[in-house]
N, CA, C and O atoms as a Maestro MAE file, in Angstrom:
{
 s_m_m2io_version
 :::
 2.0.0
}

f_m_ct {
 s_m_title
 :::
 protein
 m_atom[312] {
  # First column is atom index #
  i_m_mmod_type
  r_m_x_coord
  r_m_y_coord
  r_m_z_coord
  i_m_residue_number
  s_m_chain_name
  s_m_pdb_residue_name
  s_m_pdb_atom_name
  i_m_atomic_number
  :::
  1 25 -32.768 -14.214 121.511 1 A "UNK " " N  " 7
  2 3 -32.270 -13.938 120.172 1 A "UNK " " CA " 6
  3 2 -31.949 -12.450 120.069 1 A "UNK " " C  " 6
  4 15 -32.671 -11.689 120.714 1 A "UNK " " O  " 8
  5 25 -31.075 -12.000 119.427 2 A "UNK " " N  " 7
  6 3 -30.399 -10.992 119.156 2 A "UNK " " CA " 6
  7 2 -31.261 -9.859 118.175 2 A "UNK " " C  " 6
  8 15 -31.702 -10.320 117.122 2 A "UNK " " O  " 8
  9 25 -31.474 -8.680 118.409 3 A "UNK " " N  " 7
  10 3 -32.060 -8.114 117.385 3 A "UNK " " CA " 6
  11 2 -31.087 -7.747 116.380 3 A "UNK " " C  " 6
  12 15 -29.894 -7.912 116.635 3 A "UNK " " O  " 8
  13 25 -31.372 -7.371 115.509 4 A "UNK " " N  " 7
  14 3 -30.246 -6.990 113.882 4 A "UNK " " CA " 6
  15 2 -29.794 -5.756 114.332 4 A "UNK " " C  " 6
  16 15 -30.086 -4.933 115.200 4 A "UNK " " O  " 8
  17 25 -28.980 -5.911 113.442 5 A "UNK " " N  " 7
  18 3 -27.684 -4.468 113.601 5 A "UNK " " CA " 6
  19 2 -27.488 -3.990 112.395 5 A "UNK " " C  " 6
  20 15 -26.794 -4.558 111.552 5 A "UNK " " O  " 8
  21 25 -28.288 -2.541 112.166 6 A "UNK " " N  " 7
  22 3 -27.770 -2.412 110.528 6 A "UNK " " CA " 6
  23 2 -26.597 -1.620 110.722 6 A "UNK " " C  " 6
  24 15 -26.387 -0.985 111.755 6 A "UNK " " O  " 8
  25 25 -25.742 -1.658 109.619 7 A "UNK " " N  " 7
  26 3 -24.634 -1.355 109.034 7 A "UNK " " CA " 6
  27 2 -24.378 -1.257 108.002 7 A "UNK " " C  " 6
  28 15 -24.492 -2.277 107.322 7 A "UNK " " O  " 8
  29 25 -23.819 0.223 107.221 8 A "UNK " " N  " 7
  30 3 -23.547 0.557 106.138 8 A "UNK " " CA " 6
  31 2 -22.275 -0.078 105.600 8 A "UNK " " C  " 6
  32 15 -21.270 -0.209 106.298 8 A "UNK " " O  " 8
  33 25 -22.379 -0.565 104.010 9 A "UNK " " N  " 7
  34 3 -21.856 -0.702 103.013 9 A "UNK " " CA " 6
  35 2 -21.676 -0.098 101.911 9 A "UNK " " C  " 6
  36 15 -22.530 0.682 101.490 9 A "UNK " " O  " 8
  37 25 -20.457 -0.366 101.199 10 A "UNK " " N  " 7
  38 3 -20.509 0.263 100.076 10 A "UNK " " CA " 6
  39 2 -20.494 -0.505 98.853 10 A "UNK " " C  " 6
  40 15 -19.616 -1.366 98.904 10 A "UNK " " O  " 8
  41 25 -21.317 -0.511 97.487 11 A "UNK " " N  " 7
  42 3 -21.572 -1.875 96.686 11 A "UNK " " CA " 6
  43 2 -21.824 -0.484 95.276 11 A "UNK " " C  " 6
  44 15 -22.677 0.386 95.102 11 A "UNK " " O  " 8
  45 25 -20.311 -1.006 94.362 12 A "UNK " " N  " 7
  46 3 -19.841 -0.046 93.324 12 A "UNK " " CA " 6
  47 2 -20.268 1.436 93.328 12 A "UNK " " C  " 6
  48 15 -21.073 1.971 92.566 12 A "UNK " " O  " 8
  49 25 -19.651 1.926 94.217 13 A "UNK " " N  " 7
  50 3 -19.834 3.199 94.834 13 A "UNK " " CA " 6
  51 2 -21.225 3.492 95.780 13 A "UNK " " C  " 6
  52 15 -21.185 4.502 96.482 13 A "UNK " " O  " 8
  53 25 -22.182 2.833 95.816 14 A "UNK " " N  " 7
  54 3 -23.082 3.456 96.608 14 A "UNK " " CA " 6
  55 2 -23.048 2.776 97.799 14 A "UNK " " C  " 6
  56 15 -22.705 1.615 98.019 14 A "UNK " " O  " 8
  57 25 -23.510 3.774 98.667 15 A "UNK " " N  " 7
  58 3 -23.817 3.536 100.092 15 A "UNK " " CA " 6
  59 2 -25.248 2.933 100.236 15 A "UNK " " C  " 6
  60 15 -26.136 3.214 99.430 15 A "UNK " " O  " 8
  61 25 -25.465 1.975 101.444 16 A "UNK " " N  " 7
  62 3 -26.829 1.491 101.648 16 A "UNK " " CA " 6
  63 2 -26.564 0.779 102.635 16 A "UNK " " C  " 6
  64 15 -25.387 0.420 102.681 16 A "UNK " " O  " 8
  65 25 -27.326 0.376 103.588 17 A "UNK " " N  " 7
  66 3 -27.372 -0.415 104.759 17 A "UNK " " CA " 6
  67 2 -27.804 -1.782 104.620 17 A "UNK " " C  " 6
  68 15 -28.469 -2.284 103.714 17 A "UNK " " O  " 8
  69 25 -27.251 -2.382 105.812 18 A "UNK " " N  " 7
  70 3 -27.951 -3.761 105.842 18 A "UNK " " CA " 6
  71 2 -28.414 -3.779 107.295 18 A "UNK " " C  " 6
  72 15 -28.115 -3.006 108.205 18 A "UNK " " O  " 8
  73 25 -29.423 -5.125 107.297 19 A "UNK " " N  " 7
  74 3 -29.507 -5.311 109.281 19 A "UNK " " CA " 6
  75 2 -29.667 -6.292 108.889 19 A "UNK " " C  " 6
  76 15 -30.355 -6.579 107.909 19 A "UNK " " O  " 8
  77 25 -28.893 -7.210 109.769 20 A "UNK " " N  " 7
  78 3 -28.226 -8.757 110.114 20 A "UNK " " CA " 6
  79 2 -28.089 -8.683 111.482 20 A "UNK " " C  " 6
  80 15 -27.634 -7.682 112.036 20 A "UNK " " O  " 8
  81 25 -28.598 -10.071 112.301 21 A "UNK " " N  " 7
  82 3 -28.102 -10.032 113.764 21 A "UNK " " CA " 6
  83 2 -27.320 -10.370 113.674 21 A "UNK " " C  " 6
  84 15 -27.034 -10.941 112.622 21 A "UNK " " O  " 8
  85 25 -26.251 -10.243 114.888 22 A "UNK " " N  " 7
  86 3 -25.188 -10.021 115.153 22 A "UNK " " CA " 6
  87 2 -24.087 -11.362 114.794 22 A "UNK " " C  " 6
  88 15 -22.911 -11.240 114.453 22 A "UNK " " O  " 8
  89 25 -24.878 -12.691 114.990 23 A "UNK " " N  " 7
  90 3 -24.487 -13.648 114.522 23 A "UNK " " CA " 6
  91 2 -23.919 -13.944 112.856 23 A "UNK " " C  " 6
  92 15 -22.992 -14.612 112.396 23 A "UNK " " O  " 8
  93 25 -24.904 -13.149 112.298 24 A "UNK " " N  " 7
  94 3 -24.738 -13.069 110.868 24 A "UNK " " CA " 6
  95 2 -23.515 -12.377 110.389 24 A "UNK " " C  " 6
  96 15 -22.626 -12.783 109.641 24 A "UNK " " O  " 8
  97 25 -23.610 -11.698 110.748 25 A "UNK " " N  " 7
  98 3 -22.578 -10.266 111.029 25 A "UNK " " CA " 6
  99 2 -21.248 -10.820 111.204 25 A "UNK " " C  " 6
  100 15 -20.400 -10.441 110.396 25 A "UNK " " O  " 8
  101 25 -20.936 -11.567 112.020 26 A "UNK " " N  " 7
  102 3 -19.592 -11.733 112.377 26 A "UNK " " CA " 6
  103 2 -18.979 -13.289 111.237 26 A "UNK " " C  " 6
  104 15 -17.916 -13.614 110.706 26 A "UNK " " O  " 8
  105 25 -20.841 -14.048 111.358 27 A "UNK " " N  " 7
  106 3 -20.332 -15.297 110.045 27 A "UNK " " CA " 6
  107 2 -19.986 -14.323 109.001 27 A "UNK " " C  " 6
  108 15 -18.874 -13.927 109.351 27 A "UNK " " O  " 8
  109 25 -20.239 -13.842 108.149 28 A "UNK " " N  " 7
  110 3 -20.189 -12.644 107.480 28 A "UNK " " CA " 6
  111 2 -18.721 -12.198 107.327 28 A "UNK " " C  " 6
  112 15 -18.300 -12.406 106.190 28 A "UNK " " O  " 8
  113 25 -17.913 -11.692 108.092 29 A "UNK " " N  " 7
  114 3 -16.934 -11.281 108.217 29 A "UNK " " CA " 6
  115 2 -16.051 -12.207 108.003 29 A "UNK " " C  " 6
  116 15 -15.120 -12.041 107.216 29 A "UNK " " O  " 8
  117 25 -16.247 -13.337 108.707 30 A "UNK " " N  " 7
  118 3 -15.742 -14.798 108.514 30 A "UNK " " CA " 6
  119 2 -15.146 -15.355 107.481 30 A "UNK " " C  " 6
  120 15 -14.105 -15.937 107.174 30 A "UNK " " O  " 8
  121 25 -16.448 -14.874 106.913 31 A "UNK " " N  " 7
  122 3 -16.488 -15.442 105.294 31 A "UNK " " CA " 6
  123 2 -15.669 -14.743 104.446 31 A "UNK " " C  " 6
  124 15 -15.228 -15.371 103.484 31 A "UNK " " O  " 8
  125 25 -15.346 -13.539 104.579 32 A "UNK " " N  " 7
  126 3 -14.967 -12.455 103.735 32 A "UNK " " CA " 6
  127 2 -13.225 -13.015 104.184 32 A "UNK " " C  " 6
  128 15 -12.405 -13.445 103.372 32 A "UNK " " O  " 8
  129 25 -13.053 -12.884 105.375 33 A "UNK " " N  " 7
  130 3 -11.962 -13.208 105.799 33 A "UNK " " CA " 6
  131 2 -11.205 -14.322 105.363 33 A "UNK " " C  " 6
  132 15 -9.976 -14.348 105.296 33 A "UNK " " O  " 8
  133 25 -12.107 -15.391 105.020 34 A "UNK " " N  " 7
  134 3 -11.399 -16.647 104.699 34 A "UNK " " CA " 6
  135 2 -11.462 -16.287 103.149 34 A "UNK " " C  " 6
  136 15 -10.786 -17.109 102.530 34 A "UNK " " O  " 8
  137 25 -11.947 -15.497 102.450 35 A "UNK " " N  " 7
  138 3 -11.363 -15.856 101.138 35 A "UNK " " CA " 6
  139 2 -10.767 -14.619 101.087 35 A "UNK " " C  " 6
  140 15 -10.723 -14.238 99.918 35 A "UNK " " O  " 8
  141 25 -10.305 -13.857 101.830 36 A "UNK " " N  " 7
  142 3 -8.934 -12.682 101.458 36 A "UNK " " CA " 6
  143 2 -10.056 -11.465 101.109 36 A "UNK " " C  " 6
  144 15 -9.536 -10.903 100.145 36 A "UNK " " O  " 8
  145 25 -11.004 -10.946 101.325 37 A "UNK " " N  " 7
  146 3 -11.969 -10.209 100.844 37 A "UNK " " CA " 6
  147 2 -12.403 -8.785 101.839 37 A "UNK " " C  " 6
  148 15 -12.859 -8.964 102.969 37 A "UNK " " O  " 8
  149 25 -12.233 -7.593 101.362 38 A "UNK " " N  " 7
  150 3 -13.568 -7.142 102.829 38 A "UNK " " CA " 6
  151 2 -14.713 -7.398 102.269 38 A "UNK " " C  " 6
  152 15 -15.024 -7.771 101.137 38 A "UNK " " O  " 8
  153 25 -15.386 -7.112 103.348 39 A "UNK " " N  " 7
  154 3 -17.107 -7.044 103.178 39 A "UNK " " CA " 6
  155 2 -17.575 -6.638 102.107 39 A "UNK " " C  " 6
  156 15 -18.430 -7.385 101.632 39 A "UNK " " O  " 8
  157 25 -17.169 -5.051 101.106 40 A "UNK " " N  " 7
  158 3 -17.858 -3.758 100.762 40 A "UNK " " CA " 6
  159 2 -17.793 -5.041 99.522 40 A "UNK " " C  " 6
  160 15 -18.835 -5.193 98.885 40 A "UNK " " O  " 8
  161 25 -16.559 -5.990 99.160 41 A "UNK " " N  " 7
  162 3 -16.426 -6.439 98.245 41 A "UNK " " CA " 6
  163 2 -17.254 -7.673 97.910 41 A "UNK " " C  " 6
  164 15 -17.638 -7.856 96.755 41 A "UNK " " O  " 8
  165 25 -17.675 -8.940 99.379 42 A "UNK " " N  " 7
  166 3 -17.850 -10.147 99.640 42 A "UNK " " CA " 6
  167 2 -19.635 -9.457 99.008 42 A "UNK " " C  " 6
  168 15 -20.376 -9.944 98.153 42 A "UNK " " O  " 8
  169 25 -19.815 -8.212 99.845 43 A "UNK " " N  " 7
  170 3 -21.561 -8.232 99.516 43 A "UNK " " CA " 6
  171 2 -21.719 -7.743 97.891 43 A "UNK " " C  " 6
  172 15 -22.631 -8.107 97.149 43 A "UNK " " O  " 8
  173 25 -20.502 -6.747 97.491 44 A "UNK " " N  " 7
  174 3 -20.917 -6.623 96.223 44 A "UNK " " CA " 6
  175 2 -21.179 -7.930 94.983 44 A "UNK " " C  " 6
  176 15 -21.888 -7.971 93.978 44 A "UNK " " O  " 8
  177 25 -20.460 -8.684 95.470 45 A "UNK " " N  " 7
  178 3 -20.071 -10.113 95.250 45 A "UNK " " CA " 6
  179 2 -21.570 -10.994 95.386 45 A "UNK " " C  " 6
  180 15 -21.751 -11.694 94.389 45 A "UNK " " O  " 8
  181 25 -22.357 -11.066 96.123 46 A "UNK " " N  " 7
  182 3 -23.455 -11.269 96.463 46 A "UNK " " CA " 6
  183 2 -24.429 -10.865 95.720 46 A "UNK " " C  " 6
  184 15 -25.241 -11.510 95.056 46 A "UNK " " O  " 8
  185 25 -24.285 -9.658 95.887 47 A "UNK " " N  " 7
  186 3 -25.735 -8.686 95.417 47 A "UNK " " CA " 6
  187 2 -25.832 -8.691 93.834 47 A "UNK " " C  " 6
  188 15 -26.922 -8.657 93.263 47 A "UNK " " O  " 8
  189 25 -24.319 -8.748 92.997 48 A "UNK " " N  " 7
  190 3 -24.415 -9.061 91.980 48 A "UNK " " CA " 6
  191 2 -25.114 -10.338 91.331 48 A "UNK " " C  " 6
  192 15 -25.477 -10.384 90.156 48 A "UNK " " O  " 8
  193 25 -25.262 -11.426 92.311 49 A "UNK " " N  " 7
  194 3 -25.867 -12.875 91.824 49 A "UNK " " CA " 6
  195 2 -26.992 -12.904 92.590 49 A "UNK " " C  " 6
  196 15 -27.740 -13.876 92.483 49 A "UNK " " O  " 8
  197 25 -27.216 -12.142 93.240 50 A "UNK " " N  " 7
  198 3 -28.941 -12.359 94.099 50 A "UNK " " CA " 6
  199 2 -29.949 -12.270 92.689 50 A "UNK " " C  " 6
  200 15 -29.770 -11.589 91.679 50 A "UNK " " O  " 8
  201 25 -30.879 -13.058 92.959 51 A "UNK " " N  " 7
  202 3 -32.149 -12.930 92.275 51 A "UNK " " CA " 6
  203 2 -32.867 -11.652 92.725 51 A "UNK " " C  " 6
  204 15 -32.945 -11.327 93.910 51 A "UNK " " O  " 8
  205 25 -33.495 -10.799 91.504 52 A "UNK " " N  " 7
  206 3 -34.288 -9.445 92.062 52 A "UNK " " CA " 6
  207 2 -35.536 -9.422 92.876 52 A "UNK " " C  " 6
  208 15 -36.146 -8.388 93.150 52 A "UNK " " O  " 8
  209 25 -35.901 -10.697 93.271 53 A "UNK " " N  " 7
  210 3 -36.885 -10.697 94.662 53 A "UNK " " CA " 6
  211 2 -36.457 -10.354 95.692 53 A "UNK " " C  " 6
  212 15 -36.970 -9.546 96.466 53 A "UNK " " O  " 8
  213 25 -34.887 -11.272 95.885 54 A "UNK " " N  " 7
  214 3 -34.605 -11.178 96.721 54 A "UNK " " CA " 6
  215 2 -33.518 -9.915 97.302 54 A "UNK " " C  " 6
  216 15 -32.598 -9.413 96.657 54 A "UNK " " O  " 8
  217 25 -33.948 -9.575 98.757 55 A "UNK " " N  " 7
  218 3 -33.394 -8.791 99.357 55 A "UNK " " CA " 6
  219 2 -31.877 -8.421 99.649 55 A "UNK " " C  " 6
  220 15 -31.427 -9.541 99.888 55 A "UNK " " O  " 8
  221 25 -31.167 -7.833 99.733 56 A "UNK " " N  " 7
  222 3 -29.647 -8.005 100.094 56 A "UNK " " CA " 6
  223 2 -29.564 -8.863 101.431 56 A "UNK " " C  " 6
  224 15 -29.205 -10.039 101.387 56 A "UNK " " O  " 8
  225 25 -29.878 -8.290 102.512 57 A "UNK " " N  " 7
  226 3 -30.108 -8.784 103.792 57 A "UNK " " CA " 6
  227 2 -30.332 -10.134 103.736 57 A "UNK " " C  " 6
  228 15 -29.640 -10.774 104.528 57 A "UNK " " O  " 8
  229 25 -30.976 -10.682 103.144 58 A "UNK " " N  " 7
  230 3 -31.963 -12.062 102.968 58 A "UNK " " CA " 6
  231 2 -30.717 -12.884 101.872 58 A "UNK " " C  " 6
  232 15 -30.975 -14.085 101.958 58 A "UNK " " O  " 8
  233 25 -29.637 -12.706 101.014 59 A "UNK " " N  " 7
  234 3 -29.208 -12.890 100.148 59 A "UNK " " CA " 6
  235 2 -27.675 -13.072 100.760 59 A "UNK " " C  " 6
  236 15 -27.035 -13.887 100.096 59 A "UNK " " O  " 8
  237 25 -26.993 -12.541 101.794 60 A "UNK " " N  " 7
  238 3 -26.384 -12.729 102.803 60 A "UNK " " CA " 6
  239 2 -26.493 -13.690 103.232 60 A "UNK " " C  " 6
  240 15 -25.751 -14.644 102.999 60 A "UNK " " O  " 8
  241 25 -27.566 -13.686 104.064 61 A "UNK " " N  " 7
  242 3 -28.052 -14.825 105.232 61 A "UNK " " CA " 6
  243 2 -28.014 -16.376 104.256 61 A "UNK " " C  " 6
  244 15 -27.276 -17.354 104.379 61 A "UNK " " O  " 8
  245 25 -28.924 -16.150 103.459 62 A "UNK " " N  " 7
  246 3 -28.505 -17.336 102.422 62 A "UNK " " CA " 6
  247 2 -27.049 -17.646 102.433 62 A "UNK " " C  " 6
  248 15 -26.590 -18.712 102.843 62 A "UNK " " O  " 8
  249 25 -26.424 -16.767 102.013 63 A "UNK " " N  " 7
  250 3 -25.055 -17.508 101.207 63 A "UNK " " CA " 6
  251 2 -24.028 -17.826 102.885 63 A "UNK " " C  " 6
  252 15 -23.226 -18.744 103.054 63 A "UNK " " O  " 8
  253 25 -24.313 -17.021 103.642 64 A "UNK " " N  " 7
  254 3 -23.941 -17.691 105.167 64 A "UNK " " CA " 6
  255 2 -24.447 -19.197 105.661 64 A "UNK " " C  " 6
  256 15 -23.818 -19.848 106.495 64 A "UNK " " O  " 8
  257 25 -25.400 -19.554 105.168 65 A "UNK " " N  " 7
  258 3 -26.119 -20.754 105.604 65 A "UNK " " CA " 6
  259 2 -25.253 -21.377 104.486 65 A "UNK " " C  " 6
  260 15 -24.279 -22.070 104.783 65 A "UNK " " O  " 8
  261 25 -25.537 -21.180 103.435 66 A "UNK " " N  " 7
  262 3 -24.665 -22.330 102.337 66 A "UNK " " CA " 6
  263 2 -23.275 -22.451 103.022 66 A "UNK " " C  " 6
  264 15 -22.880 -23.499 103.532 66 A "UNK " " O  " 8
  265 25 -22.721 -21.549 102.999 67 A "UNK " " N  " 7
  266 3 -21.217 -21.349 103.076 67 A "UNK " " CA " 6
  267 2 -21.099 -22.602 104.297 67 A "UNK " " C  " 6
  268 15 -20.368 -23.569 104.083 67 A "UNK " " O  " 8
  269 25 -21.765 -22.502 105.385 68 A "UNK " " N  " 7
  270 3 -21.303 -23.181 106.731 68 A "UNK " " CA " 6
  271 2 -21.993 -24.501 106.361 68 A "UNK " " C  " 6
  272 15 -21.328 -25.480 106.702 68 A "UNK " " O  " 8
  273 25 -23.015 -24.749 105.826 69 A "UNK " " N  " 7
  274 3 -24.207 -26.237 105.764 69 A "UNK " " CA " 6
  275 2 -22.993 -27.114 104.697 69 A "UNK " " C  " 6
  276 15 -22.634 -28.277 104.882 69 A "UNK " " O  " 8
  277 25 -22.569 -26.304 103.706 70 A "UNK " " N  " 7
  278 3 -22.101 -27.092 102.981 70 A "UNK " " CA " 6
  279 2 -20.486 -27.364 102.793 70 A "UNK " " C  " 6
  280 15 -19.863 -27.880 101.865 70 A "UNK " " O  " 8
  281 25 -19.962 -26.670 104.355 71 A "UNK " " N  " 7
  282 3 -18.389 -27.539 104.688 71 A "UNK " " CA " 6
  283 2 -18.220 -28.723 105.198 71 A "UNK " " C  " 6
  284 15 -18.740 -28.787 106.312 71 A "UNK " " O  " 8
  285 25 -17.801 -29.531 104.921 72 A "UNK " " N  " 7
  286 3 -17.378 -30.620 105.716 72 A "UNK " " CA " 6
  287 2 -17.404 -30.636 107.093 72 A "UNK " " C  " 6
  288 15 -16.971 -29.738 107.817 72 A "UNK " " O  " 8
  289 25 -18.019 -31.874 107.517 73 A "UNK " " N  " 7
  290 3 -17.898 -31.522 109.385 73 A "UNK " " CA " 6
  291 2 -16.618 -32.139 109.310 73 A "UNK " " C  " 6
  292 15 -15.878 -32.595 108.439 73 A "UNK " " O  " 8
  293 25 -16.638 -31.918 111.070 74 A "UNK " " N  " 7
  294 3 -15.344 -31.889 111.257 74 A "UNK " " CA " 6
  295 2 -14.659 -33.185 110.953 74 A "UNK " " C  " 6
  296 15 -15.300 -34.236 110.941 74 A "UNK " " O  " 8
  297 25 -13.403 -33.142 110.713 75 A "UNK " " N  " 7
  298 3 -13.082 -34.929 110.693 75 A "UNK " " CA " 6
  299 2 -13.342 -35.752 109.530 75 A "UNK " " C  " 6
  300 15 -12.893 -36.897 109.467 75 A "UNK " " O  " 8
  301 25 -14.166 -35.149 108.437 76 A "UNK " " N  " 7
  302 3 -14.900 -36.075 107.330 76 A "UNK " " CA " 6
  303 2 -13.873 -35.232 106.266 76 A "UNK " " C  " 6
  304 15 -13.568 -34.047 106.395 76 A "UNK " " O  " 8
  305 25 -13.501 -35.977 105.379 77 A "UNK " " N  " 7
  306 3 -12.881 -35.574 103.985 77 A "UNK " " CA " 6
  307 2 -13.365 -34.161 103.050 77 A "UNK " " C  " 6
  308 15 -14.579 -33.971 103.124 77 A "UNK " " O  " 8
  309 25 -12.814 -33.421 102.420 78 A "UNK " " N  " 7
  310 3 -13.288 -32.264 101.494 78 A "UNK " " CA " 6
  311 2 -14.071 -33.510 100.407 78 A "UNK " " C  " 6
  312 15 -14.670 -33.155 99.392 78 A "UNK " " O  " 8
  :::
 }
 m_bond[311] {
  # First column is bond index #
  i_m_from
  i_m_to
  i_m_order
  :::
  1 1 2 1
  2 2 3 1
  3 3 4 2
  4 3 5 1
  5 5 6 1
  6 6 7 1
  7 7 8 2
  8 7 9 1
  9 9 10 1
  10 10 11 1
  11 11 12 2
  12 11 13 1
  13 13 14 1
  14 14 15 1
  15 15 16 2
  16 15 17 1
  17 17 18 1
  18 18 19 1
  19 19 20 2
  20 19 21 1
  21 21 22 1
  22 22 23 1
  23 23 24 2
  24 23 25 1
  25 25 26 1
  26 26 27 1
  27 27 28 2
  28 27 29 1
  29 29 30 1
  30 30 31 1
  31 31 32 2
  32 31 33 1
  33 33 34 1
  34 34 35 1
  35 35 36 2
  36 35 37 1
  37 37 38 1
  38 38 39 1
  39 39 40 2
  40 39 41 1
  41 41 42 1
  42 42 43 1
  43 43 44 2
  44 43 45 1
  45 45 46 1
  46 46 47 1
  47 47 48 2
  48 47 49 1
  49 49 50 1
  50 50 51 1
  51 51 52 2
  52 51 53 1
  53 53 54 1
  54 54 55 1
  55 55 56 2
  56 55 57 1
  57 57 58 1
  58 58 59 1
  59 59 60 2
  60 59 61 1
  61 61 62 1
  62 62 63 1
  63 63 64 2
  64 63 65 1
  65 65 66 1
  66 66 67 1
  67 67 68 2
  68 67 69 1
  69 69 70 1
  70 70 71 1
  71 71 72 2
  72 71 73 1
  73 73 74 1
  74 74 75 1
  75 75 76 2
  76 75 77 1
  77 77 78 1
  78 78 79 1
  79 79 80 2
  80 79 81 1
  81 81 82 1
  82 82 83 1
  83 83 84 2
  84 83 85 1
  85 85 86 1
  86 86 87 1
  87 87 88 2
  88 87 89 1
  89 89 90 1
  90 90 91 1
  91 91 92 2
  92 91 93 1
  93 93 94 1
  94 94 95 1
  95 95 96 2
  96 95 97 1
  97 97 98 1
  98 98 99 1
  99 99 100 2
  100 99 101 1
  101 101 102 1
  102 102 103 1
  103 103 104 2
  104 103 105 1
  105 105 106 1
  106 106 107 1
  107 107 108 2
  108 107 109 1
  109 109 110 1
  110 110 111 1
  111 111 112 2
  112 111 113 1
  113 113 114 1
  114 114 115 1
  115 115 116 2
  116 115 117 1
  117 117 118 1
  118 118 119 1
  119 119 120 2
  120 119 121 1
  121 121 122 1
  122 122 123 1
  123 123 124 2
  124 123 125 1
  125 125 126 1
  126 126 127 1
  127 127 128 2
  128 127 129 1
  129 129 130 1
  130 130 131 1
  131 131 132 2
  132 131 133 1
  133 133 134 1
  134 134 135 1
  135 135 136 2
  136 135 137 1
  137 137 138 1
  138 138 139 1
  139 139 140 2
  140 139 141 1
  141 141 142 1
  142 142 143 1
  143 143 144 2
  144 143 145 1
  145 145 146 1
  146 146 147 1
  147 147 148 2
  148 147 149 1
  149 149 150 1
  150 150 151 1
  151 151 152 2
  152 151 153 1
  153 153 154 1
  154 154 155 1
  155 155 156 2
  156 155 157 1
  157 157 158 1
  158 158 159 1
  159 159 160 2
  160 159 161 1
  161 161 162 1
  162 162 163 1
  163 163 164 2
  164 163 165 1
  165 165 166 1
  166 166 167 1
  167 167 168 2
  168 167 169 1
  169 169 170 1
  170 170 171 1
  171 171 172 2
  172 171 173 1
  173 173 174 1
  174 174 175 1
  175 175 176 2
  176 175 177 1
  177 177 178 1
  178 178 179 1
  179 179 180 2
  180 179 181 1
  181 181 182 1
  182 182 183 1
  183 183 184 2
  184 183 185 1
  185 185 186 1
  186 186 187 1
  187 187 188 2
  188 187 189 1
  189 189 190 1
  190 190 191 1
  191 191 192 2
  192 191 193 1
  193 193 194 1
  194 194 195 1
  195 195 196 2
  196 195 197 1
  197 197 198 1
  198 198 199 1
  199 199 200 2
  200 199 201 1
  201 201 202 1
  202 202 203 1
  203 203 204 2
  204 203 205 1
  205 205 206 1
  206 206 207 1
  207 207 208 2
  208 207 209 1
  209 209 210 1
  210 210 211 1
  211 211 212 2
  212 211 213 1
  213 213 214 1
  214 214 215 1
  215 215 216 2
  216 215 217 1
  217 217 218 1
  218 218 219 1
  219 219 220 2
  220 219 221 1
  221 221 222 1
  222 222 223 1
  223 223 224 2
  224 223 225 1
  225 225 226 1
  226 226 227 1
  227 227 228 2
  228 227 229 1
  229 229 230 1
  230 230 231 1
  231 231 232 2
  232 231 233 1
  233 233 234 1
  234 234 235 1
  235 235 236 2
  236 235 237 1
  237 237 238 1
  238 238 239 1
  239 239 240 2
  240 239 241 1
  241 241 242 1
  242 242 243 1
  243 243 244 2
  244 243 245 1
  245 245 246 1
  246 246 247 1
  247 247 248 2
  248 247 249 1
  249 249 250 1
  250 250 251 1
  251 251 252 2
  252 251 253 1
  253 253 254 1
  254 254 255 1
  255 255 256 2
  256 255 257 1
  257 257 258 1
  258 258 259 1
  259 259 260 2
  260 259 261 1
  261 261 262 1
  262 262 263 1
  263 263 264 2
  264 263 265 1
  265 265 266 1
  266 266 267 1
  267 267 268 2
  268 267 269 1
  269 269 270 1
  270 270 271 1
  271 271 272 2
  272 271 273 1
  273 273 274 1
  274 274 275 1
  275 275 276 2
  276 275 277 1
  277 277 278 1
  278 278 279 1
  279 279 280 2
  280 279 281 1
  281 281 282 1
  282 282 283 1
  283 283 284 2
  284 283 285 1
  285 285 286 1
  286 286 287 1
  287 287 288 2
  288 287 289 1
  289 289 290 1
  290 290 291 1
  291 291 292 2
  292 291 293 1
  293 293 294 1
  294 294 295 1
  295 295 296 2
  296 295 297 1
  297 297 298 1
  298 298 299 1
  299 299 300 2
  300 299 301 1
  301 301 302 1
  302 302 303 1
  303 303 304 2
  304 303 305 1
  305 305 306 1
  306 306 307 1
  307 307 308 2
  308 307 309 1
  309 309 310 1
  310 310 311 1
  311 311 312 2
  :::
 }
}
């Protein structure tokens, strides 16, 4: 398994890091990509609806797991 990779963002002007392994990272990008988005925007996007327990990092990873668990496999109808 991959150790995390942090990487800075920017979320309504401020700077702050994240660490996501590398897997995350690129679903991540993925994601941003398929709906026309960069990142600085997809996480501000995020961080705005995270619950305040939860972590940015941790709030990501979530919405990466939703995003992929809850597409259609392959071959099966929207």
């Amino acid at each position: 398994m991959s150790r995390p990779q942090k990487h800075s963002l920017t979320l309504n002007g401020h700077r702050t890091s994240v660490s996501l392994e590398p897997d995350f990272w690129q679903a991540f990008r993925d994601m941003a990509a398929e709906r026309g988005m960069g990142l600085n925007a997809l996480a501000a996007e995020i961080d705005a609806s995270r619950g305040g327990g939860t972590g940015l990092a941790t709030a990501i990873r979530l919405m990466v797991l939703r995003h992929y668990r809850d597409r259609p496999a392959a071959g099966q109808p929207r």
